[in-house]
C-alpha positions as CSV (number, residue, x, y, z in Angstrom):
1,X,174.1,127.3,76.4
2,X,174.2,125.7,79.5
3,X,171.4,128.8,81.1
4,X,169.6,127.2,78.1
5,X,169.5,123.4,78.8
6,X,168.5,124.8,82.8
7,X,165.4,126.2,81.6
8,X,165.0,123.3,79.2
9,X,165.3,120.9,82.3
10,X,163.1,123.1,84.6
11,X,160.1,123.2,81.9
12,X,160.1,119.5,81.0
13,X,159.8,119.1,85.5
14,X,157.2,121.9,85.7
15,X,155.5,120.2,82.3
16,X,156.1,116.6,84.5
17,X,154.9,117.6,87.7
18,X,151.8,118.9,86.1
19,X,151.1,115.9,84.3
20,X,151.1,114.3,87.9
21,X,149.2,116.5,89.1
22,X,146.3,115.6,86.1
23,X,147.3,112.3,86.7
24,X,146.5,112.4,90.4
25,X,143.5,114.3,89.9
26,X,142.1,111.9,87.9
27,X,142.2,109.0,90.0
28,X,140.8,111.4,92.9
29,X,137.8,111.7,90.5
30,X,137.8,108.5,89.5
31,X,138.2,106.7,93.6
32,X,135.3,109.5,94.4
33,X,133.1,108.2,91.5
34,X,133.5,104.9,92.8
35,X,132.4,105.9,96.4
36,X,129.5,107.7,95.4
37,X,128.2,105.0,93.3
38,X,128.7,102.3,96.4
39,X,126.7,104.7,98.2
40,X,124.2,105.4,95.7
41,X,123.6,101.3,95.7
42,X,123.2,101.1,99.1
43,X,120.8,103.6,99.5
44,X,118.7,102.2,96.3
45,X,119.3,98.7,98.6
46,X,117.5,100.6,101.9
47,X,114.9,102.3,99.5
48,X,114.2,99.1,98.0
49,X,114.1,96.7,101.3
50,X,111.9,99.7,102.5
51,X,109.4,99.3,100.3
52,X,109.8,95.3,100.0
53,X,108.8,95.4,104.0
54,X,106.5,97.7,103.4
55,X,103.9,95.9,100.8
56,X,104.5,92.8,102.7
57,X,103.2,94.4,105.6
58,X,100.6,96.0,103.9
59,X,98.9,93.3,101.2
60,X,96.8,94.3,98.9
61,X,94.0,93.1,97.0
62,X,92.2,94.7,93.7
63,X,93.1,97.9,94.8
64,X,91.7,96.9,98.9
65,X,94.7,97.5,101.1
66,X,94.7,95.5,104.5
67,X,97.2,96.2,107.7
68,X,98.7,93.2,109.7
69,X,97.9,93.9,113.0
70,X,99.2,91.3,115.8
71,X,97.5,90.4,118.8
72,X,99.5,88.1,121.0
73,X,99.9,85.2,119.0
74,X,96.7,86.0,116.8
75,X,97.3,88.0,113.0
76,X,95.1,89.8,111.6
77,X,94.5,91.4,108.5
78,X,92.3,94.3,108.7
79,X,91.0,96.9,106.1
80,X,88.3,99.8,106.8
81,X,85.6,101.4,104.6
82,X,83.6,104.5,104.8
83,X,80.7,104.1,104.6
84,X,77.0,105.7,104.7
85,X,75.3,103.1,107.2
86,X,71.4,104.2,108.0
87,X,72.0,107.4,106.5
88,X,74.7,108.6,108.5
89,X,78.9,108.1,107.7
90,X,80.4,105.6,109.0
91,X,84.4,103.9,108.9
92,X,84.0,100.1,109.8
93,X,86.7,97.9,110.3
94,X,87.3,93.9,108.9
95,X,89.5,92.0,110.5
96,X,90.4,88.6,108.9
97,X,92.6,85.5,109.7
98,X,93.8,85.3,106.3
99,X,96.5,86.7,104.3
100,X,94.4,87.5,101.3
101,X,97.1,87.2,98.8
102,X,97.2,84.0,100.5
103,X,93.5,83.2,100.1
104,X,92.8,84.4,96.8
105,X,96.1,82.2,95.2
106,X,94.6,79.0,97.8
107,X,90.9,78.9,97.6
108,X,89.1,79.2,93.9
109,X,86.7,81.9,92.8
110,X,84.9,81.0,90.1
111,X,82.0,83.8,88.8
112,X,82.2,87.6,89.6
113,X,79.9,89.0,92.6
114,X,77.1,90.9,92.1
115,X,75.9,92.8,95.4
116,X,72.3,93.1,95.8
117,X,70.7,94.6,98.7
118,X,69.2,91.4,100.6
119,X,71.4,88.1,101.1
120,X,69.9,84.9,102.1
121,X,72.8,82.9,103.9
122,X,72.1,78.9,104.3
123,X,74.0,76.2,105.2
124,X,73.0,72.0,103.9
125,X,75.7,70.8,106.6
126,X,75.6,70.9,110.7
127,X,79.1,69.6,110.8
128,X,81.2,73.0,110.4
129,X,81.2,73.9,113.7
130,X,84.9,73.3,113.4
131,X,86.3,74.4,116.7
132,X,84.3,77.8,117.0
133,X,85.7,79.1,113.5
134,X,81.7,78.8,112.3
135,X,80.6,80.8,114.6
136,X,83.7,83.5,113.5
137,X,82.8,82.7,110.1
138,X,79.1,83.8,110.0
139,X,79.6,86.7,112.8
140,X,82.1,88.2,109.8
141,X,79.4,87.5,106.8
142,X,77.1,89.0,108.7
143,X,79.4,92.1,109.5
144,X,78.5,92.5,106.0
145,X,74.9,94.6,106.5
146,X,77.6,97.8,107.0
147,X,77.2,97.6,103.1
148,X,73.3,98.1,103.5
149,X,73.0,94.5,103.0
150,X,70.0,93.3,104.9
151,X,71.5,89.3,105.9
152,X,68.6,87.0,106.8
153,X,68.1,83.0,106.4
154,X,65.5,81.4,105.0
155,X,66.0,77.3,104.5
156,X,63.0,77.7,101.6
157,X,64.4,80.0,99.5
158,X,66.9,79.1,96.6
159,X,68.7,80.8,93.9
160,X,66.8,83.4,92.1
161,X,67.1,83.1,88.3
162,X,66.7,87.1,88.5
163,X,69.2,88.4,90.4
164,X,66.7,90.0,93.1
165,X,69.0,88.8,95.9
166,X,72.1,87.2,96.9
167,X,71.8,83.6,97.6
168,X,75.2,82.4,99.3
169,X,75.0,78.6,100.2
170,X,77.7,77.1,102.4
171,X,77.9,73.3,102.0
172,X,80.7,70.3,102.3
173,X,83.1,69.0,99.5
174,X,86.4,67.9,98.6
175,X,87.8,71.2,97.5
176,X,87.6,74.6,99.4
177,X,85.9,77.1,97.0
178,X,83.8,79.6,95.7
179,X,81.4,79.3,92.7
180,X,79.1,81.1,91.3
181,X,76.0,79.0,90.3
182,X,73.7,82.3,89.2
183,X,73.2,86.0,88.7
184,X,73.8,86.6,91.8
185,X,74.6,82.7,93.8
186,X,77.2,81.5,95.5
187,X,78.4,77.7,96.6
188,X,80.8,78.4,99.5
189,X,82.1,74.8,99.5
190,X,84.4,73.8,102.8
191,X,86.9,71.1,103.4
192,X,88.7,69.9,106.5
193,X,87.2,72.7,108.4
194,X,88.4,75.3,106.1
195,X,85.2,77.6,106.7
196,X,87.2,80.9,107.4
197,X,89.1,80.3,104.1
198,X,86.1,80.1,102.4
199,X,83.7,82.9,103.9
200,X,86.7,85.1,104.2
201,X,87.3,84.8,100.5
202,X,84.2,85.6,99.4
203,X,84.4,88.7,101.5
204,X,87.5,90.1,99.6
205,X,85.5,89.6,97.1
206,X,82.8,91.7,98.4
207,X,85.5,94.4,99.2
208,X,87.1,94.5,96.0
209,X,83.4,95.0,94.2
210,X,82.4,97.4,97.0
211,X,85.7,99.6,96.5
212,X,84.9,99.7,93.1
213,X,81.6,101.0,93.8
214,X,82.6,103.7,96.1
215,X,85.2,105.1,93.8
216,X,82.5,105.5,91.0
């Protein structure tokens, strides 16, 4: 009787210290799970910064991507296209002033640009000189011949009700913006010296039509 009670007693602590044994394992399991999920968020956290720093860096506009590239105190925001310039393959670079994210939610666009192969650039105003950023301003614009544009000025000409060429017009107001006033005509209107603003947002527009073009 009393060998049976001693096996009775040494079941019920093997049956006991297995239990524990579950017991303990589970927690183990369950303290492990908890780990791997704190480092599973972390590294979603790192993949997620990443890629936050990353597009920042890197803005993009209808599908053009630009780099920030510093220069002493000077950013710029720079994109590159290949091009087939007087028949032979060419990359060009832009380099702007302005965050275009920054320009296309700042400066207006009104109309939709259609590229023809001759622009005629005028300006109604002498008083955008505006600290050397005119000079910047229409040195980019012209920049703008890599597309097989050929850029010229010609203070007689006007908008053409048939689309046979671009007719960009940079003038004074009280808003900086962009509007198109024809098939193919543009009002680049400037306030407070806000000429890069305005030229450079038409040009994003150029890019965004021209990267459409070369993808078809």
């Amino acid at each position: 009787m009393v060998k049976k009670m001693d096996d009775k007693k040494i079941k019920e602590q093997e049956s006991n210290t297995k239990e524990t044994r579950i017991h303990e394992r589970v927690k183990e399991n369950k303290l492990l799970l908890k780990i791997l999920l704190v480092i599973g968020f972390f590294f979603i956290a790192i993949l997620v910064a990443f890629f936050i720093m990353r597009y920042s860096a890197r803005p993009d506009y209808n599908g053009v991507t630009f780099n920030v590239v510093q220069e002493g105190e000077l950013t710029f925001y720079q994109t590159a296209f290949n091009v087939i310039y007087k028949g032979k393959p060419t990359v060009y670079n832009f380099y702007l002033r302005n965050n275009p994210k920054e320009l296309k939610k700042n400066v207006p666009f009104d109309g939709e640009i259609e590229l023809r192969n001759i622009m005629v650039l005028n300006s109604t105003t002498e008083n955008l000189f505006c600290d050397g950023d005119w000079n910047l301003a229409i040195g980019n614009l012209l920049n703008l011949n890599i597309f097989n544009i050929d850029i010229m000025r010609d203070e007689n000409a006007s908008c053409s009700s048939e689309g046979d060429y671009m007719f960009v017009q940079i003038e004074e107001g009280e808003e900086t913006k962009v509007e198109q006033f024809g098939p193919s005509c543009y009002k680049l209107v400037v306030s407070d010296c806000e000429i890069l603003p305005a030229t450079e947002r038409f040009m994003i527009e150029v890019f965004s039509e021209v990267n459409t073009l070369l993808k078809e």
